[in-house]
C-alpha positions in Angstrom: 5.9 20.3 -6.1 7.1 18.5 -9.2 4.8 17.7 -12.1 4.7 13.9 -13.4 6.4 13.1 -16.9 5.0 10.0 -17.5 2.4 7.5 -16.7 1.7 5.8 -13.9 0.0 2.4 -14.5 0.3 1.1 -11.1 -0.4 3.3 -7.8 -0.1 2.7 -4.4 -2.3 4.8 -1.6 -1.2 4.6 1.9 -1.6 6.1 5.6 0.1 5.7 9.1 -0.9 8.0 11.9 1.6 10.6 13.9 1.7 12.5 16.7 1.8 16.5 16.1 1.4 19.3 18.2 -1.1 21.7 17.3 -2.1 25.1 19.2 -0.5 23.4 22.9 -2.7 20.1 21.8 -0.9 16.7 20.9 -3.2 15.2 18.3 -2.3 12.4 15.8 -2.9 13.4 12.2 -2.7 11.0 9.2 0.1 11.3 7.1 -0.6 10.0 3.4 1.5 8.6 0.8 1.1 7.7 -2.9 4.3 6.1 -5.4 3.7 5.0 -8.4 5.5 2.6 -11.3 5.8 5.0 -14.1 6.4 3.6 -17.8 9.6 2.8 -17.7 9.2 0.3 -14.7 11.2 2.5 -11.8 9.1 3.2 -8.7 8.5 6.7 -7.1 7.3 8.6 -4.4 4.1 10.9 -6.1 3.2 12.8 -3.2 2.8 13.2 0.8 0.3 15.1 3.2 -0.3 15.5 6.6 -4.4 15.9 7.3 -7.2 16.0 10.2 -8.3 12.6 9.7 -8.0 9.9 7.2 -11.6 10.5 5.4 -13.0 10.5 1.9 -12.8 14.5 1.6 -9.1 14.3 3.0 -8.1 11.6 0.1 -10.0 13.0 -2.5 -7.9 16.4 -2.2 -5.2 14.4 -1.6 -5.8 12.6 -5.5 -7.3 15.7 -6.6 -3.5 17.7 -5.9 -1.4 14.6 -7.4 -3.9 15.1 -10.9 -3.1 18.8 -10.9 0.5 17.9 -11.0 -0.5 15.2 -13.8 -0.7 12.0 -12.5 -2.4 10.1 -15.6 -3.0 6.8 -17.4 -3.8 4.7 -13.7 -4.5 1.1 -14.7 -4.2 -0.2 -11.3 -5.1 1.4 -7.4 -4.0 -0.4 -4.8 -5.1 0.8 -1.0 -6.3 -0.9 1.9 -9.7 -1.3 2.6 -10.4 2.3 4.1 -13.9 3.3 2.9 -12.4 6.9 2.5 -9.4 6.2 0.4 -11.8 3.8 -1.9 -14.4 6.3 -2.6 -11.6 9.0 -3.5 -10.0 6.5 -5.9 -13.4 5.9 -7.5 -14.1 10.1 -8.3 -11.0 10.8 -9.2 -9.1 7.8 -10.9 -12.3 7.2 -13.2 -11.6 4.2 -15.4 -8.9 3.0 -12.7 -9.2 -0.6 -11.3 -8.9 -0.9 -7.4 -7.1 -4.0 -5.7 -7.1 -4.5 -1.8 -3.7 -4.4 -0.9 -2.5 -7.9 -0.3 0.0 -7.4 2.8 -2.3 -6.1 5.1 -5.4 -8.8 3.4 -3.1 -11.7 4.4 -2.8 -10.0 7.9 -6.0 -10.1 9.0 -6.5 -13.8 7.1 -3.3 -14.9 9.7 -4.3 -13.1 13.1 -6.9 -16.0 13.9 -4.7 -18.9 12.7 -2.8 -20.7 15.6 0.9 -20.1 15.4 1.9 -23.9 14.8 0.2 -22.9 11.4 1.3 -19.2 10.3 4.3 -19.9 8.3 2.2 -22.6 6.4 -0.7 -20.5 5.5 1.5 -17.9 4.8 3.4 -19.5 2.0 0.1 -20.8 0.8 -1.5 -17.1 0.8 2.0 -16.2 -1.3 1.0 -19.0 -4.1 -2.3 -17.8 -4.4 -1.2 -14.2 -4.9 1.1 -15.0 -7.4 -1.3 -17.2 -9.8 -2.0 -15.4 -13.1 -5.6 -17.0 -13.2 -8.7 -16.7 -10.7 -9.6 -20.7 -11.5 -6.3 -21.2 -10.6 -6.0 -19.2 -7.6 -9.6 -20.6 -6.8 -8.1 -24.6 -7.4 -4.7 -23.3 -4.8 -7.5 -21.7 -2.1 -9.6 -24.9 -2.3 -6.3 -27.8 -2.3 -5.5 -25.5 0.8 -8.4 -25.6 2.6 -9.4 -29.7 1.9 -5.7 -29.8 3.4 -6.2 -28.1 6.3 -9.8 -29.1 7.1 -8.1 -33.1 7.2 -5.7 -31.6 9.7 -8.5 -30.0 11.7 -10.1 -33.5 12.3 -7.3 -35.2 13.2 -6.2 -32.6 15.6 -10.3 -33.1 17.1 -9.8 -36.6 17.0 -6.3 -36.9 18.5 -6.0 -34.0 20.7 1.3 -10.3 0.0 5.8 -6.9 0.4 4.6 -4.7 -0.5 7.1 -2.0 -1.3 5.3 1.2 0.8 5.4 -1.1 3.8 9.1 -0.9 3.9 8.7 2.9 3.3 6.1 3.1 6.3 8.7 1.7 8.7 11.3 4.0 7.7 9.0 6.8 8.4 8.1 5.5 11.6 11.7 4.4 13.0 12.3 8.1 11.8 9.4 9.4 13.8 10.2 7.2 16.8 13.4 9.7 17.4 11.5 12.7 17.8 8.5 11.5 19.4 5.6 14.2 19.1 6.2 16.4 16.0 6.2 20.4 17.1 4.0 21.3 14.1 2.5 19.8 10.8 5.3 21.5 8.8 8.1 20.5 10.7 6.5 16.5 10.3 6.3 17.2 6.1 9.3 18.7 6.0 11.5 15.3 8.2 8.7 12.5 6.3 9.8 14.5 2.9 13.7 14.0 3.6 13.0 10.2 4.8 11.0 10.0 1.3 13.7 11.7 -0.8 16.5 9.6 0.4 14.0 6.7 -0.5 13.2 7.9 -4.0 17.0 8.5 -4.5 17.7 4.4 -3.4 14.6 3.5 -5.9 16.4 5.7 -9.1 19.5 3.6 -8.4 17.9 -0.1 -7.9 16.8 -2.0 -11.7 13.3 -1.5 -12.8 10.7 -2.2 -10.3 8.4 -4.3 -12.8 9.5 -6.0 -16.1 7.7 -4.6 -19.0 5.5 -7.7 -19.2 4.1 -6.5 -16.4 3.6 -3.3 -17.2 2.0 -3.9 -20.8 -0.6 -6.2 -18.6 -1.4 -3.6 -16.3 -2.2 -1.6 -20.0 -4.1 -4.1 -21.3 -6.6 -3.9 -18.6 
């Protein structure tokens, strides 16, 4: 594998589960994914690995193999809520802020809400993502909620993209034509190709993320 020649201040940690056969057994192993935002603002796959079980010990060799091939200078972690991939980010990226990633947040906020209302609270969750303030994020959440807490009582009276999302579904439209992998190897080595071809779109697209954003992600 490749080592990194720059910094990465922004990191992304993923996992989606497939189906491998192992010793005449089909089991479903994670399959985990980092890419990063280096310095000069272009996005990149940083690494990929097929394990057991998506646990703390799994993540934390996954981290500890992407630091051996110098991943350095994380401002910014962003994973899902997985207790495993949350304690690995805190022993290895020491000094690295974690953020919940806020595709799958607004997910679970939208599940309960009735459909009538999804597209609503879902521009709303967009505007409160995208404030550069927590008073003002906290002023959008609350204008939000005194609207929608009038439009419960009348109705009582009367009657995040996040770029490895995009990546994930590749994988799996990818996997979807194979069905059960034959062995782990043979599910790194198709997931690699799918992530090459990705990386090779990404090197030809503009910069991922302005410089302003990446001297904020610094200054943290």
């Amino acid at each position: 594998m490749r080592e990194f020649t720059q910094a990465d201040p922004y990191v992304w940690f993923d996992e989606l589960y497939e189906k491998l056969r192992i010793e005449d057994r089909v089991v479903a192993n994670a399959v985990v994914t980092a890419y990063g935002v280096g310095a000069d603002g272009h996005r990149d796959v940083r690494g990929i690995d097929v394990v057991d079980t998506e646990s703390k010990e799994s993540w934390t060799a996954f981290l500890r193999s992407l630091k051996k091939r110098r991943l350095a200078s994380v401002k910014l972690a962003i994973s899902d809520v997985h207790e495993g991939v949350k304690a690995a980010i805190a022993t290895v990226l020491q000094g690295a802020s974690w953020q919940r990633c806020t595709v799958r947040f607004g997910r679970n906020i939208l599940a309960p809400v009735p459909q009538n209302y999804k597209l609503e609270v879902a521009a709303s969750l967009r505007s409160v993502f995208t404030q550069f303030s927590q008073v003002n994020a906290a002023r959008t959440v609350q204008d939000f909620g005194n609207v929608m807490v009038g439009r419960s009582r009348k109705r009582s009276r009367s009657s995040t993209t996040n770029p490895i999302e995009h990546l994930n579904r590749e994988i799996r439209r990818r996997a979807r034509s194979i069905g059960i992998f034959p062995s782990e190897a043979s599910a790194l080595r198709i997931i690699t190709m799918v992530l090459i071809e990705q990386r090779e779109d990404w090197m030809s697209e503009r910069r991922y993320m302005s410089p302003e954003s990446l001297k904020l992600a610094s200054a943290t």
